[in-house]
TORKOL-4160 file (C-alpha; in steps of 0.2 Angstrom, whole numbers, padded with zeros to 4 digits, m for minus):
386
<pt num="1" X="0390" Y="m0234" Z="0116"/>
<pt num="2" X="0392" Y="m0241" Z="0097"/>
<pt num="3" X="0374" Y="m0244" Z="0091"/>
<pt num="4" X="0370" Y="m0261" Z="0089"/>
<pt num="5" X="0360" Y="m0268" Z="0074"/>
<pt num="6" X="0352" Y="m0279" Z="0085"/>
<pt num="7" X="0341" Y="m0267" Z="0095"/>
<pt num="8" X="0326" Y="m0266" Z="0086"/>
<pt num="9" X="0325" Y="m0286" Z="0086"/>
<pt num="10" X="0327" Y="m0286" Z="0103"/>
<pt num="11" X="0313" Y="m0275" Z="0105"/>
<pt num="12" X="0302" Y="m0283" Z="0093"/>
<pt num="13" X="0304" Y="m0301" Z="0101"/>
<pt num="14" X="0301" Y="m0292" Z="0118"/>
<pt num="15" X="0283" Y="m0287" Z="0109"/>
<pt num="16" X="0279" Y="m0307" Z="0104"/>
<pt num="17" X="0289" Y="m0316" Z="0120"/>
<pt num="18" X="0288" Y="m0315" Z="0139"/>
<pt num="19" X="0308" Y="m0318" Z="0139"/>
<pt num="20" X="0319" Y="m0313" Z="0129"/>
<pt num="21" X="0335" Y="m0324" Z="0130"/>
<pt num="22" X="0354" Y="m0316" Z="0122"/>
<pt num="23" X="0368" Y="m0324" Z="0123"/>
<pt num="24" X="0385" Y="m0322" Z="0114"/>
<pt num="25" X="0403" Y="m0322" Z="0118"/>
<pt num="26" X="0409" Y="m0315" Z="0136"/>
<pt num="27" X="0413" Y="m0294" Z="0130"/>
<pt num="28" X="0403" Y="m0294" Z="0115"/>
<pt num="29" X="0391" Y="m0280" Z="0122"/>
<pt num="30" X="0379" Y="m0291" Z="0127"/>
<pt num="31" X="0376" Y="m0282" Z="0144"/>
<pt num="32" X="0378" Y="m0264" Z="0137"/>
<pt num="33" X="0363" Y="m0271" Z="0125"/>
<pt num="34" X="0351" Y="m0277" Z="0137"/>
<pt num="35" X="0354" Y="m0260" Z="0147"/>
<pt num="36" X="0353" Y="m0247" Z="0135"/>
<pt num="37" X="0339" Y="m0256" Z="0125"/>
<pt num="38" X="0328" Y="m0262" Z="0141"/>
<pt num="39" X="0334" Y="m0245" Z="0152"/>
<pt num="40" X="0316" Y="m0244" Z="0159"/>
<pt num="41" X="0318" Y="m0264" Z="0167"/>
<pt num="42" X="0327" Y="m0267" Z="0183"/>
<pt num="43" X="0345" Y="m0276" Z="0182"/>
<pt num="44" X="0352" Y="m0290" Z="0190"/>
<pt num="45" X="0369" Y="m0299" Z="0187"/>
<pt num="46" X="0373" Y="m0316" Z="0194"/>
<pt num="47" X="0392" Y="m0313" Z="0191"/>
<pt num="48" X="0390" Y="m0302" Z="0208"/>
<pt num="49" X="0394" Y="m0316" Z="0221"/>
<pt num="50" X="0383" Y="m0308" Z="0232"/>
<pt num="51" X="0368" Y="m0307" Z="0222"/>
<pt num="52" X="0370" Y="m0324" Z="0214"/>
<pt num="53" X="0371" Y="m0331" Z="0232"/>
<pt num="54" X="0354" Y="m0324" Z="0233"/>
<pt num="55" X="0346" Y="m0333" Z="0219"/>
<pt num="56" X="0353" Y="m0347" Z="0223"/>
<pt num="57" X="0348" Y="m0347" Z="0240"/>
<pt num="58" X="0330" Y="m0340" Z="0238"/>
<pt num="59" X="0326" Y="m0343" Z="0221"/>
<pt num="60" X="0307" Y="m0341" Z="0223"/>
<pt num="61" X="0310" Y="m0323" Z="0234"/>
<pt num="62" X="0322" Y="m0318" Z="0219"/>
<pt num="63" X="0310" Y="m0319" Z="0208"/>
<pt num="64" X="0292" Y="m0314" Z="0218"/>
<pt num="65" X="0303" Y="m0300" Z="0227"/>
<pt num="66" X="0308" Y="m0291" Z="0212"/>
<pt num="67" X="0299" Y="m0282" Z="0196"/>
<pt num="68" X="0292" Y="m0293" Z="0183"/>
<pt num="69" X="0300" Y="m0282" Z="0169"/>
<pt num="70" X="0320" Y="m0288" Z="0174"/>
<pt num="71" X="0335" Y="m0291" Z="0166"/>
<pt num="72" X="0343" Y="m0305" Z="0172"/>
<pt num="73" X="0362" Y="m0307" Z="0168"/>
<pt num="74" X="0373" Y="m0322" Z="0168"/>
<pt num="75" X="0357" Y="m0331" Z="0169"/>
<pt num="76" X="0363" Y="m0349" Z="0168"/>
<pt num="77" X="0372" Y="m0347" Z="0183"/>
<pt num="78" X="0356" Y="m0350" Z="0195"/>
<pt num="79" X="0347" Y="m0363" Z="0186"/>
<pt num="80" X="0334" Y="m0365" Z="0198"/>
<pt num="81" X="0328" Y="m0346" Z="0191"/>
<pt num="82" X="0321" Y="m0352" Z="0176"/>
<pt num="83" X="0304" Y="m0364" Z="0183"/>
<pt num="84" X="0301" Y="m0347" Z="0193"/>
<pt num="85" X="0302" Y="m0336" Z="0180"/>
<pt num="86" X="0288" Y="m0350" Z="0169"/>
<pt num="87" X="0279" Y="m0348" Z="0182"/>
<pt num="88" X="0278" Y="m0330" Z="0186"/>
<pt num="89" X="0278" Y="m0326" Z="0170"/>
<pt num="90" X="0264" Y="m0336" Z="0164"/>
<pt num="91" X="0253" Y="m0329" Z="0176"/>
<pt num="92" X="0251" Y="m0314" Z="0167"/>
<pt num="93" X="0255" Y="m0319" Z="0149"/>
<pt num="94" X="0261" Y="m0304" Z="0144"/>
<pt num="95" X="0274" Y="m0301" Z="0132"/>
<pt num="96" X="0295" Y="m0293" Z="0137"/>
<pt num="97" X="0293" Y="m0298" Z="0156"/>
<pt num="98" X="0311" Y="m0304" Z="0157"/>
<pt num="99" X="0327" Y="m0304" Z="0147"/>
<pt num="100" X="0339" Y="m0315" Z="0151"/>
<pt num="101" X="0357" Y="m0316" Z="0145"/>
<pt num="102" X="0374" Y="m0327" Z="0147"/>
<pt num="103" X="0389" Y="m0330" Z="0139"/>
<pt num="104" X="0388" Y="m0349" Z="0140"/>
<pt num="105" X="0376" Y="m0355" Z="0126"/>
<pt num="106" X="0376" Y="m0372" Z="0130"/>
<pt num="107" X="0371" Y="m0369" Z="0149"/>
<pt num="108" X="0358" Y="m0356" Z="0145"/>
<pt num="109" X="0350" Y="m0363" Z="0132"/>
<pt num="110" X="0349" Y="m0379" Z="0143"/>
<pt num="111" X="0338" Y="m0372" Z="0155"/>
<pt num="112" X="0328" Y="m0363" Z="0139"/>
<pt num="113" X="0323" Y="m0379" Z="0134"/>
<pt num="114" X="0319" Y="m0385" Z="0150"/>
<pt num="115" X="0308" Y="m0374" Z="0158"/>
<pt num="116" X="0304" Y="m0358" Z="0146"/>
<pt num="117" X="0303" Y="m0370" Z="0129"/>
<pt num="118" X="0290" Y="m0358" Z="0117"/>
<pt num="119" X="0291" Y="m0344" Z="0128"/>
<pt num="120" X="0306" Y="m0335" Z="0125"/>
<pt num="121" X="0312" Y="m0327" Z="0110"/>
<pt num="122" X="0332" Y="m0331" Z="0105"/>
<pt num="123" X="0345" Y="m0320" Z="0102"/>
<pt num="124" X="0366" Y="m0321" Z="0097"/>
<pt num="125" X="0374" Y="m0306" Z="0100"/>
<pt num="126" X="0393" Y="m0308" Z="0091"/>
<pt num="127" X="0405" Y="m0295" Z="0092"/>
<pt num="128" X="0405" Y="m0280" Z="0082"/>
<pt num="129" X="0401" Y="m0281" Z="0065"/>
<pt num="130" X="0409" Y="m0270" Z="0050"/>
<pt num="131" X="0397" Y="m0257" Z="0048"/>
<pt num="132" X="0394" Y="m0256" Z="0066"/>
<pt num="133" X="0410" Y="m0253" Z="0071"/>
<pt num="134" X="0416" Y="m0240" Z="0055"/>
<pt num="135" X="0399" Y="m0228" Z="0059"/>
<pt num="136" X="0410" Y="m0227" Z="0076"/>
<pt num="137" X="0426" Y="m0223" Z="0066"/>
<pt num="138" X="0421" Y="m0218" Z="0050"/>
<pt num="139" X="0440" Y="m0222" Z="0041"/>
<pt num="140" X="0440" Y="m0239" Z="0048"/>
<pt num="141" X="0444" Y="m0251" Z="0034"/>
<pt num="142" X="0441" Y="m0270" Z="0030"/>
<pt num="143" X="0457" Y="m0274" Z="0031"/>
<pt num="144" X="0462" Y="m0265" Z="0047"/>
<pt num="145" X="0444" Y="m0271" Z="0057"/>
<pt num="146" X="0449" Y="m0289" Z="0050"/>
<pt num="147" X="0464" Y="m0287" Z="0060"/>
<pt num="148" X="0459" Y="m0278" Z="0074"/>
<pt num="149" X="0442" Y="m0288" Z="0077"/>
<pt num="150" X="0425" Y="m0283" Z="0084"/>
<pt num="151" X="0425" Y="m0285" Z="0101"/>
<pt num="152" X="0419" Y="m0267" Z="0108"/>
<pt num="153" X="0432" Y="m0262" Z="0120"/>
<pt num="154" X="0445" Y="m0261" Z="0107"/>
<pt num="155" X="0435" Y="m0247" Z="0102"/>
<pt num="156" X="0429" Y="m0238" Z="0118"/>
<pt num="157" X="0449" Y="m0239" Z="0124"/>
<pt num="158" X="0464" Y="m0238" Z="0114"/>
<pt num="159" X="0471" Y="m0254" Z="0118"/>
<pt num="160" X="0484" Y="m0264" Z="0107"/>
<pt num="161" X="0474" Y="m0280" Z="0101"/>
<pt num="162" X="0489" Y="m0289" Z="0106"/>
<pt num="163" X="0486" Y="m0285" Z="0123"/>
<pt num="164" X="0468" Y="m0287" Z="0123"/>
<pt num="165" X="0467" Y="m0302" Z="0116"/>
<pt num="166" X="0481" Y="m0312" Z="0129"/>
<pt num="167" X="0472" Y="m0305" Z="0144"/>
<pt num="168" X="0455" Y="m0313" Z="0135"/>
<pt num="169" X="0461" Y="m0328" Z="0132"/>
<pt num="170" X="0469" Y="m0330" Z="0151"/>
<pt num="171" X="0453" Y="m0322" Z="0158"/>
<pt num="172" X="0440" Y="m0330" Z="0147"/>
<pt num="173" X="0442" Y="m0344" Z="0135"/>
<pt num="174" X="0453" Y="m0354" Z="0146"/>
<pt num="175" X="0444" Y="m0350" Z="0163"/>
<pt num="176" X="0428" Y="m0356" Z="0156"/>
<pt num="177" X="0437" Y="m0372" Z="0150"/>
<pt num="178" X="0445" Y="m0375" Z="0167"/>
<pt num="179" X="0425" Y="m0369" Z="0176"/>
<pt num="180" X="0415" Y="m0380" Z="0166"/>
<pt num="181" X="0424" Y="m0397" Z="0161"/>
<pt num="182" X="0438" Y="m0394" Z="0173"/>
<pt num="183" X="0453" Y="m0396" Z="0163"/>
<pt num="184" X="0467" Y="m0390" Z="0175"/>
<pt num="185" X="0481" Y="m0394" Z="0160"/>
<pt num="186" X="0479" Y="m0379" Z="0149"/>
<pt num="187" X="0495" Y="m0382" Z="0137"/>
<pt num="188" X="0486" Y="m0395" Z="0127"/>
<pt num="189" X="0471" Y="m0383" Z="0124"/>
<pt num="190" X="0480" Y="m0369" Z="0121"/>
<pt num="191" X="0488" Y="m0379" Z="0108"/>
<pt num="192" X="0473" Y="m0383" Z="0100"/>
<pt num="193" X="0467" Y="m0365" Z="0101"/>
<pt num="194" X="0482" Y="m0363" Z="0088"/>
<pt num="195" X="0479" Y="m0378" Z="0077"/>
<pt num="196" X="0463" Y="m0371" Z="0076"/>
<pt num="197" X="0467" Y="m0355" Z="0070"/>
<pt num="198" X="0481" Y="m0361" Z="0057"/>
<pt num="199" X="0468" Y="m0374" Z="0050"/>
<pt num="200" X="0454" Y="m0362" Z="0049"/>
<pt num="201" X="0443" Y="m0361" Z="0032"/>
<pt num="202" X="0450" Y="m0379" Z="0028"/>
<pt num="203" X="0440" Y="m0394" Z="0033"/>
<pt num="204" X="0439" Y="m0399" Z="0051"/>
<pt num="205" X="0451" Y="m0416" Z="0054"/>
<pt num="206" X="0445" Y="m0419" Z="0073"/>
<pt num="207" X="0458" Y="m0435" Z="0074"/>
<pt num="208" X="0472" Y="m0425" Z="0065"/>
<pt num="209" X="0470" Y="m0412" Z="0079"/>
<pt num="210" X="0468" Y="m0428" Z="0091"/>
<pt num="211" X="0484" Y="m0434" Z="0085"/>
<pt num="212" X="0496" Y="m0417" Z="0084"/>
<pt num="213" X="0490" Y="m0414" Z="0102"/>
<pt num="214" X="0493" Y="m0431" Z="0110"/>
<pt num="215" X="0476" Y="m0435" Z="0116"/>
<pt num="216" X="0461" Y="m0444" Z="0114"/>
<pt num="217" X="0450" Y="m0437" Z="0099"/>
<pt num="218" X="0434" Y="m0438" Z="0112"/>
<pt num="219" X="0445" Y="m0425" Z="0122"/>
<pt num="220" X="0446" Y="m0413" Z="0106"/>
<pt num="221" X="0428" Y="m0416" Z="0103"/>
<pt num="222" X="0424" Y="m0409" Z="0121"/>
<pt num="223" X="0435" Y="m0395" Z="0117"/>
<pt num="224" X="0428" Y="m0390" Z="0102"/>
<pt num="225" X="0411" Y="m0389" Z="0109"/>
<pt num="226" X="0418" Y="m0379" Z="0121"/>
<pt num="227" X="0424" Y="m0367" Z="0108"/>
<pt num="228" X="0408" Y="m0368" Z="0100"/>
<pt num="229" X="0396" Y="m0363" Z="0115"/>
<pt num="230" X="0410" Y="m0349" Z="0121"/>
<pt num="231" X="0407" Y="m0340" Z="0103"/>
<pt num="232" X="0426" Y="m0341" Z="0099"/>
<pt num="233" X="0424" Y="m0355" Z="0084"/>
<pt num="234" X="0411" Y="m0362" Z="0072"/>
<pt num="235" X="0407" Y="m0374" Z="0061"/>
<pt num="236" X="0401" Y="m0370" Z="0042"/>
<pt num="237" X="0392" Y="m0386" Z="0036"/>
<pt num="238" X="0394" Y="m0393" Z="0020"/>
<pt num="239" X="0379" Y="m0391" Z="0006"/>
<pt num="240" X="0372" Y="m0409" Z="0003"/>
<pt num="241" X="0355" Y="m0409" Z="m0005"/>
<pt num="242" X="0358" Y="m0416" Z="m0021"/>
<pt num="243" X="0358" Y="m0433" Z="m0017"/>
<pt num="244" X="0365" Y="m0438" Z="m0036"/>
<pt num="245" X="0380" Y="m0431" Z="m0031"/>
<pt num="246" X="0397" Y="m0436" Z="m0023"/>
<pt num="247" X="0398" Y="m0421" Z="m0010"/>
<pt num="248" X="0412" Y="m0419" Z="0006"/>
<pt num="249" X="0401" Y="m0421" Z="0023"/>
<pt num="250" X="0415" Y="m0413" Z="0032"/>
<pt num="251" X="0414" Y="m0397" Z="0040"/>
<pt num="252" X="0424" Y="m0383" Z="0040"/>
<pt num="253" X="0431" Y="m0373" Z="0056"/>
<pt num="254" X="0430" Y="m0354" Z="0056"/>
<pt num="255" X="0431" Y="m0341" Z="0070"/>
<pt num="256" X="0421" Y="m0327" Z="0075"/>
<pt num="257" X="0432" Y="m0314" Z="0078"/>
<pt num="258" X="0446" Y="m0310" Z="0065"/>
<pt num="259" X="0454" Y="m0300" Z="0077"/>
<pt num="260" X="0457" Y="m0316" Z="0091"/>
<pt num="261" X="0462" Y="m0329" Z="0074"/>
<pt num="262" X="0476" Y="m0314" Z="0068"/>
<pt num="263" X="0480" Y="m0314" Z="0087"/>
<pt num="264" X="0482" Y="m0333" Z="0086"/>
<pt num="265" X="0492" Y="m0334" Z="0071"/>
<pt num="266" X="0505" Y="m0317" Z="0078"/>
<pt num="267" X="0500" Y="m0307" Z="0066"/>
<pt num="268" X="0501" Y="m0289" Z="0074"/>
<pt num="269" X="0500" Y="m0278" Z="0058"/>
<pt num="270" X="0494" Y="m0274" Z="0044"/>
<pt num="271" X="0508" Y="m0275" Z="0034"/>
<pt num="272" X="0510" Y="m0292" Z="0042"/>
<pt num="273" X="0494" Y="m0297" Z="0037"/>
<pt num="274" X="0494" Y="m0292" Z="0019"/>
<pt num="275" X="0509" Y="m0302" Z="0016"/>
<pt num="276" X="0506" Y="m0318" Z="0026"/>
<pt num="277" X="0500" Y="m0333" Z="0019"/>
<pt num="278" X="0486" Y="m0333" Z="0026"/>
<pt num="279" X="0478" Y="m0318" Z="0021"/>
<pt num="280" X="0467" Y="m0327" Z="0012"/>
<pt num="281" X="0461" Y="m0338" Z="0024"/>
<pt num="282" X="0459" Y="m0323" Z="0035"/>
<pt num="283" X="0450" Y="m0314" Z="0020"/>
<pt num="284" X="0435" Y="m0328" Z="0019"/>
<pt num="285" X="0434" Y="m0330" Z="0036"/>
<pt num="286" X="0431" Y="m0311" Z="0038"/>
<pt num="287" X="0418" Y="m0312" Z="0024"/>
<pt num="288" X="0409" Y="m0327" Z="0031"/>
<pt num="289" X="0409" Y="m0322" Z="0049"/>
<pt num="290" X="0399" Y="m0306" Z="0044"/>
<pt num="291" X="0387" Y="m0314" Z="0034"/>
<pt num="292" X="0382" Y="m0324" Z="0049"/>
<pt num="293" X="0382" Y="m0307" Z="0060"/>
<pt num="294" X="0370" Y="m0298" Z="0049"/>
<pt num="295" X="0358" Y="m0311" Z="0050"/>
<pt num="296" X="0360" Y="m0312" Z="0068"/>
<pt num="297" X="0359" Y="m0297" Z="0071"/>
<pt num="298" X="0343" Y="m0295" Z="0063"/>
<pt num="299" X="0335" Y="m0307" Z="0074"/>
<pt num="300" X="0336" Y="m0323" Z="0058"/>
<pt num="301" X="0345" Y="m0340" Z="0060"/>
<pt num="302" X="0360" Y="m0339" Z="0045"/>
<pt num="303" X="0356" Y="m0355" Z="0034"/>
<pt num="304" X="0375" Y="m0354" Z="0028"/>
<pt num="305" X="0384" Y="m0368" Z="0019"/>
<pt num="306" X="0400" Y="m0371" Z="0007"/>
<pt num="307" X="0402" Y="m0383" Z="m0009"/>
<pt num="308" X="0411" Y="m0397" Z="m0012"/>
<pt num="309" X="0411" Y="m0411" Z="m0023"/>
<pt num="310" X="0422" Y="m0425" Z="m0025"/>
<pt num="311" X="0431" Y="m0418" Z="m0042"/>
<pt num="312" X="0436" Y="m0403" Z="m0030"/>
<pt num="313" X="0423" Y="m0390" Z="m0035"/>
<pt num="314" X="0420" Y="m0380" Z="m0025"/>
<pt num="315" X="0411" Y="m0363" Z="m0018"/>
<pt num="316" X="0414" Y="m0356" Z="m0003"/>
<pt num="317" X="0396" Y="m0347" Z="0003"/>
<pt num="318" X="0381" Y="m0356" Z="m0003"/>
<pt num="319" X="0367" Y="m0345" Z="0007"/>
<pt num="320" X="0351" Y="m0353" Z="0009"/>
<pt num="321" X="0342" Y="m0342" Z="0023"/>
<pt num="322" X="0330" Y="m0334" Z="0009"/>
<pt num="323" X="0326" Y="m0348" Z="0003"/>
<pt num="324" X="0317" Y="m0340" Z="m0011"/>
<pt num="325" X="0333" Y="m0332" Z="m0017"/>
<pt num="326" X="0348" Y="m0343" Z="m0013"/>
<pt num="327" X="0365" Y="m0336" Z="m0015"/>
<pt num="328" X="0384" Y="m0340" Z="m0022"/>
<pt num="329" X="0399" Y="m0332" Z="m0018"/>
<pt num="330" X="0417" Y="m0335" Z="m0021"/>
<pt num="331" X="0429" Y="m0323" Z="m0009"/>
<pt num="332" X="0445" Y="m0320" Z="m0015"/>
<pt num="333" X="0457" Y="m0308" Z="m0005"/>
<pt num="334" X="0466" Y="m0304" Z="m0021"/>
<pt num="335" X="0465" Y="m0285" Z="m0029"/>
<pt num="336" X="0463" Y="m0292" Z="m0045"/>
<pt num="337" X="0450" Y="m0300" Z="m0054"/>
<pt num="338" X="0454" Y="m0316" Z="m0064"/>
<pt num="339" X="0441" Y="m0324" Z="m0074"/>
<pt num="340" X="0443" Y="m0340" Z="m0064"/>
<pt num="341" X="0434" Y="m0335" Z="m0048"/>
<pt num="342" X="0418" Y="m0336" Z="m0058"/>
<pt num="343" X="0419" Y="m0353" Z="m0067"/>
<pt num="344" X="0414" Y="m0364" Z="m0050"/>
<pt num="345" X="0400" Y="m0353" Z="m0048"/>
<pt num="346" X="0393" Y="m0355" Z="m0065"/>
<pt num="347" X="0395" Y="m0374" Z="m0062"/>
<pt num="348" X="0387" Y="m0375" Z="m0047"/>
<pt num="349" X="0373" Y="m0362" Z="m0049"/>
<pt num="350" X="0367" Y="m0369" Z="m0062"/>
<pt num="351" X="0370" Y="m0387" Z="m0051"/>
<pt num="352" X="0358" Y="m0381" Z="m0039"/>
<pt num="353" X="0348" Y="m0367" Z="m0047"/>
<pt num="354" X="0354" Y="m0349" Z="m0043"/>
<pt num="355" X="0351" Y="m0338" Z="m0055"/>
<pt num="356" X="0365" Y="m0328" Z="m0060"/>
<pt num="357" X="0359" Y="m0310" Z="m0053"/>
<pt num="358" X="0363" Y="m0319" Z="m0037"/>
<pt num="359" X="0383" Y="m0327" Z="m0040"/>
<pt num="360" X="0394" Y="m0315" Z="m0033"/>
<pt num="361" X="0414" Y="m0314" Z="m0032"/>
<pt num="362" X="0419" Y="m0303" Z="m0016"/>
<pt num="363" X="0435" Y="m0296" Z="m0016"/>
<pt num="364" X="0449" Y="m0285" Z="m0011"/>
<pt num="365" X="0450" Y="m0273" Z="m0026"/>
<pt num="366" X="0439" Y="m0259" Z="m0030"/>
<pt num="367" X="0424" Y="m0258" Z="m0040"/>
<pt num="368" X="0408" Y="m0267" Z="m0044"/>
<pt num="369" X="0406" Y="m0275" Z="m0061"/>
<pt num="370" X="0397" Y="m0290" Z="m0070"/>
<pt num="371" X="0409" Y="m0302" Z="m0080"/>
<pt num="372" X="0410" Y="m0321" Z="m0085"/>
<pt num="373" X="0390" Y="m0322" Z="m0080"/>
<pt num="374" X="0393" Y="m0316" Z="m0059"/>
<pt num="375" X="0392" Y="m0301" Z="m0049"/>
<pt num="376" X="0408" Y="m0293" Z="m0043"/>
<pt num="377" X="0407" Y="m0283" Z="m0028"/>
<pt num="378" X="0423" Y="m0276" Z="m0017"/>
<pt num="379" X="0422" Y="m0281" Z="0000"/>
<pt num="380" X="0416" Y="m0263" Z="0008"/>
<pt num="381" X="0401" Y="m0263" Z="m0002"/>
<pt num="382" X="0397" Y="m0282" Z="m0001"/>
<pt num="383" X="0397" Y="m0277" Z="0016"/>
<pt num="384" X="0387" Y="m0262" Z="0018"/>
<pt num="385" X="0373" Y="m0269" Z="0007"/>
<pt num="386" X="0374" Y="m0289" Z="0012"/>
């Protein structure tokens, strides 16, 4: 087993929450996790026909029959679980009685929120992060995890990602799709998959995508939340505190796995991906994805945003989850520094007050400098320290 970065925050919530809830995207390592990190709890998993039949059919006797320190997976398919497991577990009112996990957000949380609202204690489990996956294989590079991805069984197995990654989106991404809003038609969804990926870091245009796929923009709203609650794509929000100012209210579409957007835009190599066009959309994506996983990872909600105003300046990252100490940063998948990368973040810094200790350029090339009033880090160390 990798270690996970997220195993002392699931510890820790089990300490102040009678459940613990983690979801993320289906062979992220969420079960591996709960498993290795709660090895003293029993184990269930409603993915087993036979035992999901049982919850479902009994969900009082699951529940009462069984240890009240369990790990429940795929919880969200036996709904009924969750007023038992309220009332079980506020009968005693101790802290890490159950964990619960589930690869679809949407459904799990529903119940959450339902039945075990202020009693559970939340956690997203994406896939492998950089450092995570390089203290596996210590000579793994930025640029070869961005195209391989994160997902941990590329790195137990030596599977191509091609391969890996067409079976997942067979077995996965489009069976949930056809499961949960029954969409039998999947060419007009696999389609938008790959709009997706080709319009990623840009700003989401839902009734653009509407009209290149041929149907209603509702439809590609429904889809979209699918992705979203699947783990495959997210949305980074536009910063728009400053009220004076003319700011875009558009998001923008990212993915959370480099490894399935190279895979959508048949990129297969690194020589392929150093040279396509979009390498720098790849590159930012990359750098903003593992933002969000290491706060994630440790148990905080990311408070992530871009900038853009109406003269088109703009800044890629504005982080606000410290809200003490806000952060800039431009990425730049160039090996080169230019003295332009800094000047948006000068302008918007001072915009919205970040000092300049905390404007950074993160790049490609090698080396970690201050220049033109930012901090210039490469990408490995960005990472290793963010």
């Amino acid at each position: 087993m990798i270690p996970r970065s997220m195993a002392s925050s699931a510890l820790q919530l089990s300490s102040w929450f009678p459940v613990v809830s983690v979801t993320g995207p289906r062979q992220s390592g969420k079960t591996t996790l709960v498993k290795e990190v709660f090895s003293d709890y029993s184990y269930a998993n409603l993915e087993n026909p036979q035992t999901r039949q049982q919850a479902l059919n009994d969900p009082v006797g699951f529940i009462r029959n069984r240890p009240n320190r369990l790990v429940i997976d795929e919880a969200q398919l036996a709904p009924e679980l969750f007023s038992m497991i309220q009332v079980v577990s506020d009968e005693s009112n101790e802290p890490g009685q159950y964990v619960l996990s589930g690869s679809q957000n949407f459904l799990l949380l529903k119940q959450i929120t339902q039945s075990l609202a202020g009693r559970v204690g939340l956690l997203k489990l994406l896939p492998l992060s950089y450092p995570e996956a390089a203290s596996e294989k210590g000579d793994l590079t930025p640029d070869s995890f961005m195209l391989r991805g994160g997902y941990p069984r590329l790195y137990d197995v030596d599977i191509p990602p091609e391969t890996y990654f067409s079976a997942y989106i067979k077995t996965y991404v489009e069976r949930d799709v056809q499961d949960y809003l029954g969409v039998r038609d999947l060419s007009s969804y696999r389609a938008l998959l790959e709009l997706c990926a080709q319009c990623a870091g840009s700003l989401l245009n839902v009734s653009r995508l509407a009209s290149d796929l041929g149907v209603s923009r509702a439809t590609v709203d429904t889809w979209l939340s699918m992705l979203e609650s699947s783990y495959i794509v997210f949305r980074l929000r536009p910063y728009h505190a400053n009220l004076r100012k003319r700011l875009i209210k558009t998001p923008k579409l990212y993915f959370c796995d480099t490894g399935l957007l190279c895979h959508l835009l048949r990129i297969q190599t690194i020589e392929q991906l150093l040279t396509s066009p979009y390498l720098g959309m790849v590159f930012e994506n990359f750098v903003i994805a593992e933002r969000m996983k290491a706060y994630l990872n440790a148990g905080r909600e990311p408070d992530l945003y871009f900038y853009r105003d109406d003269n088109k300046v703009e800044v890629d990252l504005v982080d606000l989850t410290d809200s003490s100490c806000g952060l800039l940063a431009e990425i730049k998948s160039s090996q080169t520094y230019r003295s332009g990368f800094s000047k948006n973040l000068r302008l918007v810094g001072d915009e919205i007050g970040i000092p300049a200790e905390r404007r950074f350029v993160v790049e490609r090339a090698e080396g970690n400098f201050e220049v033109d009033g930012a901090q210039v880090r490469d990408v490995t160390t960005w990472l290793q320290t963010s």
